[in-house]
C-alpha positions as CSV (number, residue, x, y, z in Angstrom):
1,X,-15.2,54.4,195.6
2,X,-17.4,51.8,194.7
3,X,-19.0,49.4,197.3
4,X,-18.2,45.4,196.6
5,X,-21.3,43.6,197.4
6,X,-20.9,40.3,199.5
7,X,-23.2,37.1,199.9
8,X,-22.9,34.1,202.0
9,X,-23.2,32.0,198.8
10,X,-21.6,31.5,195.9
11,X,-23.7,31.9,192.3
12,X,-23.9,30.8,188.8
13,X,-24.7,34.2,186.8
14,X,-24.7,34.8,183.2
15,X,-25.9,31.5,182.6
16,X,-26.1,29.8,179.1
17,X,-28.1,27.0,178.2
18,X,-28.4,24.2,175.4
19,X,-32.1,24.1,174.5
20,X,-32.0,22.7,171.4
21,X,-33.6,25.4,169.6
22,X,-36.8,25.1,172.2
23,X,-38.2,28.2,173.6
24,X,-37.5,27.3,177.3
25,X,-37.6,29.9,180.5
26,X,-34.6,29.1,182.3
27,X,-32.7,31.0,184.7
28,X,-29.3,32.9,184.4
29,X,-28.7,33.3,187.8
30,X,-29.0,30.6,190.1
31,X,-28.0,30.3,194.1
32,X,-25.2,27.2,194.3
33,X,-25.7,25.2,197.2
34,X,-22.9,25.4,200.1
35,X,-21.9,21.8,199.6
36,X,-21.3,22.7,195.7
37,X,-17.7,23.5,195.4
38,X,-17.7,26.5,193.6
39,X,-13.9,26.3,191.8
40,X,-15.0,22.9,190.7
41,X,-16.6,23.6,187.1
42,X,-17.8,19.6,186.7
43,X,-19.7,19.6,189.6
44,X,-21.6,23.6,189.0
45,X,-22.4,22.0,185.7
46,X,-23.5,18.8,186.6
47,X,-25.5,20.6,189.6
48,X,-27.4,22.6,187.4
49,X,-28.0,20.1,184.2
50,X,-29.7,17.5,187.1
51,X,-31.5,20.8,188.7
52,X,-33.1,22.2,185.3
53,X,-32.8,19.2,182.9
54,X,-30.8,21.3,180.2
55,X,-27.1,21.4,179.6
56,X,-25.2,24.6,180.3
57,X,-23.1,25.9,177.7
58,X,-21.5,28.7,180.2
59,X,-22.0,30.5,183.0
60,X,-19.3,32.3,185.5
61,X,-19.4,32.0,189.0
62,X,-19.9,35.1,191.6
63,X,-17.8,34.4,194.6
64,X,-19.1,35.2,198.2
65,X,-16.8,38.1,198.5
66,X,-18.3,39.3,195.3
67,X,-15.7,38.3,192.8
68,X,-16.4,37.0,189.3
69,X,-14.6,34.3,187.8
């Protein structure tokens, strides 16, 4: 049986960014902040465009509980 991981946060994982071609080191998985609502897609993307100053193209969220969606 396999063991579900949980966390006391939600994350942005598999993150994909618009770069504009430029060789940039950004990250793919990133902590969301508790008062980041993490079902609403607007406000993960405008979180992490006005943390790392690049537009995301996609990411998924990992739910506390461990669930990906």
């Amino acid at each position: 049986m396999a063991s579900v991981m949980s966390f006391k946060y939600a994350k942005a994982i598999d993150i994909e960014w618009e770069t504009d071609g430029e060789d940039v080191n950004l990250p793919t998985e990133v902590k969301l902040p508790p008062e980041i609502d993490e079902t609403d897609d607007d406000a993960i993307c405008d979180y992490l465009s006005d943390e790392y100053g690049w537009l995301v193209i996609a990411y998924k969220v990992q739910m506390p509980n461990g669930e990906i969606r």
